[in-house]
One Martini backbone bead per residue (centre of mass of N, CA, C, O) as a GRO file, in nm:
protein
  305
    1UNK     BB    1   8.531   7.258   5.028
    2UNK     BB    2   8.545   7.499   5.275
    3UNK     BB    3   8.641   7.511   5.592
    4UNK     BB    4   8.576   7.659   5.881
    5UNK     BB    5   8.633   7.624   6.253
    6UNK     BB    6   8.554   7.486   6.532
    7UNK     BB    7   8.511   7.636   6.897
    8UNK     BB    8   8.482   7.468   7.176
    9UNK     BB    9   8.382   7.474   7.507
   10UNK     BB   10   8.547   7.245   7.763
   11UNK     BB   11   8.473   7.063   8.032
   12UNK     BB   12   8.610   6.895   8.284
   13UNK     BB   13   8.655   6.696   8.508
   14UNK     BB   14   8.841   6.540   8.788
   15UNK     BB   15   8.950   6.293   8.631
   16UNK     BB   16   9.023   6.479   8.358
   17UNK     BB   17   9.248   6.612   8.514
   18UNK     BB   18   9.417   6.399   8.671
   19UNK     BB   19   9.515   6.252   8.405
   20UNK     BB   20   9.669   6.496   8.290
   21UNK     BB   21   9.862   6.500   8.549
   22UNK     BB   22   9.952   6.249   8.509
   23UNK     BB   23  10.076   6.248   8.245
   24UNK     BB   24  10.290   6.470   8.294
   25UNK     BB   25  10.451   6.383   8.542
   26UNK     BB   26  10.561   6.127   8.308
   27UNK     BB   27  10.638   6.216   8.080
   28UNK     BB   28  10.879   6.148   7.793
   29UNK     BB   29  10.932   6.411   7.681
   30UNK     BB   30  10.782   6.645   7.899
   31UNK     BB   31  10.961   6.641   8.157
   32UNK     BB   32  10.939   6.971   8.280
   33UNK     BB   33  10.685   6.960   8.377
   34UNK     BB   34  10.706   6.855   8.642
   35UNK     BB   35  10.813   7.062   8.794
   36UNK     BB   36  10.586   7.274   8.703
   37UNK     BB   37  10.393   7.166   8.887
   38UNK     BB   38  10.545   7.133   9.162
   39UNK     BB   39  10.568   7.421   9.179
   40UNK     BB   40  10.294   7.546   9.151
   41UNK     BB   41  10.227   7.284   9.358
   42UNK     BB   42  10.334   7.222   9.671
   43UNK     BB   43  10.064   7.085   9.790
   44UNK     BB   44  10.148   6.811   9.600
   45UNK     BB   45  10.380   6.749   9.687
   46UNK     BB   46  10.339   6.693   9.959
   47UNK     BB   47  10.101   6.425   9.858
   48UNK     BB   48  10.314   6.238   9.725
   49UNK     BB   49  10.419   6.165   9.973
   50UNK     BB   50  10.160   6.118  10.187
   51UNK     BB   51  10.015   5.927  10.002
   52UNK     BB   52   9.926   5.670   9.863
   53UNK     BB   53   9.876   5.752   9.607
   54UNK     BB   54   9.881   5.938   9.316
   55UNK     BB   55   9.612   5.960   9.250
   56UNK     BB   56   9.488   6.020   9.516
   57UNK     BB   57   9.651   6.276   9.547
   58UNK     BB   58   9.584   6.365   9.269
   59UNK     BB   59   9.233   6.430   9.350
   60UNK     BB   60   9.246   6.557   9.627
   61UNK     BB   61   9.382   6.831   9.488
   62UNK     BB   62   9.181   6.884   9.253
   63UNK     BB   63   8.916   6.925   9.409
   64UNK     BB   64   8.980   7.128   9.637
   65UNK     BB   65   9.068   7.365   9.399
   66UNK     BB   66   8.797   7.397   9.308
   67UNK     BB   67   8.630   7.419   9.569
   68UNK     BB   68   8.800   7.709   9.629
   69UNK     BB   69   8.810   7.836   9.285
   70UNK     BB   70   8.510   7.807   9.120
   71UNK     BB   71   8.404   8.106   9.109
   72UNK     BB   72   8.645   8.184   8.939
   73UNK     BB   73   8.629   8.004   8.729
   74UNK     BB   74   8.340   8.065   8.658
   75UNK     BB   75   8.470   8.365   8.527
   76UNK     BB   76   8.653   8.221   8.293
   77UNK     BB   77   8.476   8.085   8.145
   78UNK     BB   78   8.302   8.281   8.065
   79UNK     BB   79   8.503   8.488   7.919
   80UNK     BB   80   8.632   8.274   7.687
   81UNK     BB   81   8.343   8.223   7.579
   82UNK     BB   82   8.311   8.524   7.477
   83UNK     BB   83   8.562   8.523   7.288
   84UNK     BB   84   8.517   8.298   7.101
   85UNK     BB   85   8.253   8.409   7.028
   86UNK     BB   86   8.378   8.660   6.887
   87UNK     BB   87   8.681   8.562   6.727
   88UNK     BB   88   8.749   8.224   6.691
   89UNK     BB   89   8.661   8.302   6.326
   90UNK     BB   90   8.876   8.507   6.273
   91UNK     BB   91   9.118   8.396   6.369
   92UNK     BB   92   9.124   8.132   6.179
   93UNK     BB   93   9.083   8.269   5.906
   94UNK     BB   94   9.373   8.427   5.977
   95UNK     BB   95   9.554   8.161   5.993
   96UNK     BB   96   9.482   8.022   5.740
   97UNK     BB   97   9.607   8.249   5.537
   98UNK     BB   98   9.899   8.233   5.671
   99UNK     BB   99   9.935   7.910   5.574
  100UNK     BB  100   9.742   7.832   5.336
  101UNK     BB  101   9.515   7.660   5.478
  102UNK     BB  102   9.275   7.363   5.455
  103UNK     BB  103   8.951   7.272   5.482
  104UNK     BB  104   8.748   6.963   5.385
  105UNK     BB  105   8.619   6.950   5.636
  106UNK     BB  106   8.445   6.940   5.952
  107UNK     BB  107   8.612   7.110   6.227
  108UNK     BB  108   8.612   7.039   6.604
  109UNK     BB  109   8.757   7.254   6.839
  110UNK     BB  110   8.872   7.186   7.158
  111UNK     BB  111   8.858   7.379   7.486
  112UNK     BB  112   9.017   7.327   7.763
  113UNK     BB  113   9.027   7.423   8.082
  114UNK     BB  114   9.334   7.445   8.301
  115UNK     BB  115   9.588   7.432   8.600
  116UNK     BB  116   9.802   7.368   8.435
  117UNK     BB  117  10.123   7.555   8.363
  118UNK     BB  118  10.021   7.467   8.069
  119UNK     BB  119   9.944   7.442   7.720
  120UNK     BB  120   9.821   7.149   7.577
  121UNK     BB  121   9.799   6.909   7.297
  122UNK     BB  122   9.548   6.693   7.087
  123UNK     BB  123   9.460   6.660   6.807
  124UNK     BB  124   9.126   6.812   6.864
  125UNK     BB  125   9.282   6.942   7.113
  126UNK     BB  126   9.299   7.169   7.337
  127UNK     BB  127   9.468   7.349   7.639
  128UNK     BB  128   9.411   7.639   7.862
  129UNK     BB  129   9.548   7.818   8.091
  130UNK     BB  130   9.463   7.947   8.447
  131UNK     BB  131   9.598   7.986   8.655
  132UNK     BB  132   9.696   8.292   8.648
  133UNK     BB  133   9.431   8.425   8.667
  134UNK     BB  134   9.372   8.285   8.960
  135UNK     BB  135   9.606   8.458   9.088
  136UNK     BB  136   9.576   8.755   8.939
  137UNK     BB  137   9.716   8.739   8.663
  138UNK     BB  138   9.833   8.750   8.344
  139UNK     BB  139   9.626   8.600   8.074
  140UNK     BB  140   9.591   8.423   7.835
  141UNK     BB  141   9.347   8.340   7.619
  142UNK     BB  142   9.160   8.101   7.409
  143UNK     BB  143   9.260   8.240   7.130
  144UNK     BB  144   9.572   8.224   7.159
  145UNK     BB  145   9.590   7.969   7.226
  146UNK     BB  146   9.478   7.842   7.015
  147UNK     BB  147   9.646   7.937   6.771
  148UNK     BB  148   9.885   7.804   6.856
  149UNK     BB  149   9.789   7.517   6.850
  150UNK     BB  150   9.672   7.499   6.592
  151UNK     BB  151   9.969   7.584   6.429
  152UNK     BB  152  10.071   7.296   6.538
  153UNK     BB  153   9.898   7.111   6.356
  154UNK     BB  154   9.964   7.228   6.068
  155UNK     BB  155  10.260   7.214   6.061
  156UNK     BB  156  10.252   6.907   6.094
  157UNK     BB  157  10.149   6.877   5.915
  158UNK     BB  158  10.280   6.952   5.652
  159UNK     BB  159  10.567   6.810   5.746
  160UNK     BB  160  10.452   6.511   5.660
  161UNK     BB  161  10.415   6.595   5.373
  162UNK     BB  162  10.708   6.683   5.344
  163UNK     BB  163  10.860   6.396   5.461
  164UNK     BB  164  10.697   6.220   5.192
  165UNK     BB  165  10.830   6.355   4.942
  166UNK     BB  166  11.153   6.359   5.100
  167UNK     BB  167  11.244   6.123   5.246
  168UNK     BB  168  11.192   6.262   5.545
  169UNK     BB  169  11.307   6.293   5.893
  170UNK     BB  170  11.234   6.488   6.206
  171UNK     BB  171  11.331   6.509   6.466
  172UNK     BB  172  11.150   6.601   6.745
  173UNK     BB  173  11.287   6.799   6.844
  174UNK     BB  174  11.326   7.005   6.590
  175UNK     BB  175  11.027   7.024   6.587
  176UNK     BB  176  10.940   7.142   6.814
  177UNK     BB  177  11.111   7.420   6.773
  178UNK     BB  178  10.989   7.478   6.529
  179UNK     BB  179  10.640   7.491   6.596
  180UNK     BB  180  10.774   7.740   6.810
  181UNK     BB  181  10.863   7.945   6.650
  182UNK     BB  182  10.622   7.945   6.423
  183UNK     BB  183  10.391   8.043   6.622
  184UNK     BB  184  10.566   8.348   6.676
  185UNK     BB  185  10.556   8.414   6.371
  186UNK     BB  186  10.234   8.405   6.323
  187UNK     BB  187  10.112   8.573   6.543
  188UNK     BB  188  10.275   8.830   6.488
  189UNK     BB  189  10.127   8.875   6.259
  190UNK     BB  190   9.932   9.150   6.177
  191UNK     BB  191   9.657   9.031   6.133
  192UNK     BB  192   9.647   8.863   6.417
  193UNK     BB  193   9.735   9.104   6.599
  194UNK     BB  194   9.460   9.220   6.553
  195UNK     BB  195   9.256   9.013   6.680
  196UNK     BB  196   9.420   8.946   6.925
  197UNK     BB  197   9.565   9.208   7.064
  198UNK     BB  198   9.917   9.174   6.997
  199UNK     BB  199  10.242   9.195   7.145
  200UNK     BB  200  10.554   9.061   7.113
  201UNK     BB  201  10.547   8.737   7.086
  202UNK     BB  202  10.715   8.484   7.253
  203UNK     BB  203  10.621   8.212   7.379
  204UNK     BB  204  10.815   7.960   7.447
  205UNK     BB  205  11.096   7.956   7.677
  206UNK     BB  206  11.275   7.749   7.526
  207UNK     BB  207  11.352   7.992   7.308
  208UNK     BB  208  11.523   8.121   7.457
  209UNK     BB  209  11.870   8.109   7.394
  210UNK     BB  210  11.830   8.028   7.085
  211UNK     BB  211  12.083   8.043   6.868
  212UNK     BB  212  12.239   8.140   6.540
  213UNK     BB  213  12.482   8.076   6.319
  214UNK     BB  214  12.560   8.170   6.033
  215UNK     BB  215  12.741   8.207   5.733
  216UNK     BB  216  12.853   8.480   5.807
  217UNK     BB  217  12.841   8.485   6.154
  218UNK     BB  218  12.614   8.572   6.256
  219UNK     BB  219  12.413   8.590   6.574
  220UNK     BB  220  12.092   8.499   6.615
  221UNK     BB  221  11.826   8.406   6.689
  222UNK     BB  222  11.580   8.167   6.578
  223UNK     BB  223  11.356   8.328   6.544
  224UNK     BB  224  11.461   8.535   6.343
  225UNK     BB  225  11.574   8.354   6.129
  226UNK     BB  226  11.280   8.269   6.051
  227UNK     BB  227  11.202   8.577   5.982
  228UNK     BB  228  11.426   8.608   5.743
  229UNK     BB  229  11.264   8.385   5.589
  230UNK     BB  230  10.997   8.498   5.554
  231UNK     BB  231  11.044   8.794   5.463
  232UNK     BB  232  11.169   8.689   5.209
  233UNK     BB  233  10.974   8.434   5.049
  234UNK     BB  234  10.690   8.588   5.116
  235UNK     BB  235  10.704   8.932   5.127
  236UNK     BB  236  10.908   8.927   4.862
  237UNK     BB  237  10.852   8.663   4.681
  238UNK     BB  238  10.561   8.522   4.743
  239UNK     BB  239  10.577   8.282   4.827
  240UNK     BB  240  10.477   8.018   5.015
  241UNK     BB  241  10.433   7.860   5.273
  242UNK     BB  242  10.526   7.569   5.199
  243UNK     BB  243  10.795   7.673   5.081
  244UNK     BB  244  10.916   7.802   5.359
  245UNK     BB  245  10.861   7.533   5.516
  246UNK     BB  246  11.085   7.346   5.312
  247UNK     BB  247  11.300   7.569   5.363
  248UNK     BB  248  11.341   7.467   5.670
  249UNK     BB  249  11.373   7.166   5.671
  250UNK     BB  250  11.646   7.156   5.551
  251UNK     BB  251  11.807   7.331   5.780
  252UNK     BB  252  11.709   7.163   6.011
  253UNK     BB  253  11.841   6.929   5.966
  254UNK     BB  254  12.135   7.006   5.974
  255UNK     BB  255  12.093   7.111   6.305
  256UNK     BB  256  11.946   6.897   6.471
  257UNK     BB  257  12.220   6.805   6.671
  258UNK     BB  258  12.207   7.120   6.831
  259UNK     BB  259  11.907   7.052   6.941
  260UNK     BB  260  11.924   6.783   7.080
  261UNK     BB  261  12.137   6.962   7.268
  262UNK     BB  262  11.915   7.138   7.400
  263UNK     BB  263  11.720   6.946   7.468
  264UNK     BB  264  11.877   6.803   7.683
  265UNK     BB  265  11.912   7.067   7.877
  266UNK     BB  266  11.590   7.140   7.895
  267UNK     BB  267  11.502   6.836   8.044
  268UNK     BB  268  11.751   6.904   8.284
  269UNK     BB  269  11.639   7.215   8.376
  270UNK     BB  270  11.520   7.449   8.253
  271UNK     BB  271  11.486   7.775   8.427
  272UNK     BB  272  11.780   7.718   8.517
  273UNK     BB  273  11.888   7.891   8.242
  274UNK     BB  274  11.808   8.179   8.348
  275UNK     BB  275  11.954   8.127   8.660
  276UNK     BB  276  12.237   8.021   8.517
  277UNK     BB  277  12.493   8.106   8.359
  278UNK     BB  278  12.596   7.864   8.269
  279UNK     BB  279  12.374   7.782   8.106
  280UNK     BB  280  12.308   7.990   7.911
  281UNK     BB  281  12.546   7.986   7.780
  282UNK     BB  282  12.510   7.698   7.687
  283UNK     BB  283  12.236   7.743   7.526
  284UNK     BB  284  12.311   7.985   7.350
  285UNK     BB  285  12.506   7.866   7.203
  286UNK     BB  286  12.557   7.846   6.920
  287UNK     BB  287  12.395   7.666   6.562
  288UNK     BB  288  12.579   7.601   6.311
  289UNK     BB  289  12.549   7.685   5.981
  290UNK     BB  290  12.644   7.496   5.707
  291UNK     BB  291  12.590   7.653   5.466
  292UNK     BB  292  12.311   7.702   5.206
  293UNK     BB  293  12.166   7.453   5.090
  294UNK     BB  294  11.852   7.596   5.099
  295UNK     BB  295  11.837   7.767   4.820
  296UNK     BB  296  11.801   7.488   4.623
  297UNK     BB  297  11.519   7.403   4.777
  298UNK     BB  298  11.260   7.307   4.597
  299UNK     BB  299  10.955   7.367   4.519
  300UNK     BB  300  10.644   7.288   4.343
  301UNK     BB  301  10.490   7.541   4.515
  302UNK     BB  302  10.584   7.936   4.439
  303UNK     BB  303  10.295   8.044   4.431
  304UNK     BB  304  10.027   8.192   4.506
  305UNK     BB  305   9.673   8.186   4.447
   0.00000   0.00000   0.00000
């Protein structure tokens, strides 16, 4: 039996909220976290200078910042909890669709709303972040955010299926690159665009400046060329998900020392790759493919059902 999965929101506590701040501030991968924390919030930057411990610190700062902006808070889950419950089974239905991907048992994803200036994920919970929102920017709701971290569930497990299948293993970095990249090939399909009511999805910062040479010579985005390989294998050729997915991850392994170097400089610097010239340069400079041997490696099942 196939399952759509339910989403349901669940708000955090002031210490689960804290212990996530601690995480990220601390985290071994994604580095450039605490930046974006310490950005976002000058005045916990402070308190960690002068507080006695960092716990009691962000304890101090996120119940404070909780309790001058409950009411906006509480305006934002009222509205989330119904965009939620208006699209969120038809935007998974229409996810599912377009991986291909099916779950055989009952699974109910949590969406937690968070101040933390990006939208982590782990297990069958995603975080959707309101900070935007709080200081009354334009940001996304917990539907678009689902959907992009739920992307990176399905992209991972199936990457799992297939590097078990090919005794083959993507390192971190890599995969990073892949499943945020192909949350923006996702989102973007004509049919989610539909339901999420989104227009030219962009993705997560670091994949900007990300850019790849074929093997004709042409310079691409990584986002477009991940682009004309969906449009080729599915579009044009009906390929399954599965089948495309494999079929990049072939490319993937082949440029993966070029990721990683990406991945390092995109840890040592941020966003600070965007406003300075030589960095971006650094960043920018393509990802050569050697070779197209990925259009030998041939999946078990090459046609939808």
């Amino acid at each position: 039996m196939k399952y759509i999965p339910k989403i349901v929101l669940v708000e955090n506590t002031i210490l689960e909220e804290s212990n996530l701040f601690l995480r990220f501030l601390h985290h071994p991968y994604y580095i450039q976290n605490r930046a974006l924390i310490l950005t976002a919030f000058p005045q916990l930057k402070q308190l960690l200078k002068t507080s006695g411990t960092e716990l009691s610190a962000v304890r101090l700062f996120i119940n404070k910042f909780y309790q001058e902006n409950r009411i906006t808070i509480d305006k934002i889950i009222k509205r989330n909890t119904k965009i939620l419950n208006q699209y969120g089974s038809s935007a998974l239905s229409t996810l599912l669709n377009i991986t291909e991907y099916q779950y055989n048992k009952p699974i109910i994803f949590k969406a937690i709303p968070t101040i933390l200036p990006f939208s982590p994920f782990k297990n069958n919970i995603f975080y959707f972040s309101i900070l935007n929102e709080i200081k009354h920017r334009a940001n996304k709701n917990a539907v678009i955010i689902g959907m992009h971290e739920i992307s990176h569930f399905i992209v991972l497990d199936l990457l799992k299926q297939l590097e078990d299948k090919t005794n083959s293993m993507l390192h971190e970095d890599a995969k990073n690159y892949l499943k945020e990249a192909l949350a923006v090939i996702i989102l973007n399909q004509q049919s989610l665009r539909n339901v999420l009511k989104l227009k030219n999805y962009k993705g997560n910062p670091e994949l900007q400046f990300l850019t790849i040479q074929k093997t004709d010579g042409n310079i691409i985005s990584f986002i477009d060329f991940l682009q004309e390989s969906y449009d080729n294998l599915i579009t044009k050729q009906h390929k399954t998900f599965r089948f495309f997915l494999e079929h990049l991850l072939n490319i993937v392994l082949s440029i993966t020392p070029g990721l990683i170097k990406k991945r390092k400089l995109w840890n040592q610097y941020g966003k600070c790759i965007f406003t300075d010239s030589t960095l971006s340069q650094l960043y920018g400079k393509p990802i050569k493919i050697k070779g197209d041997k990925s259009l030998t490696f041939i999946a078990s099942s090459t046609r939808r059902s």
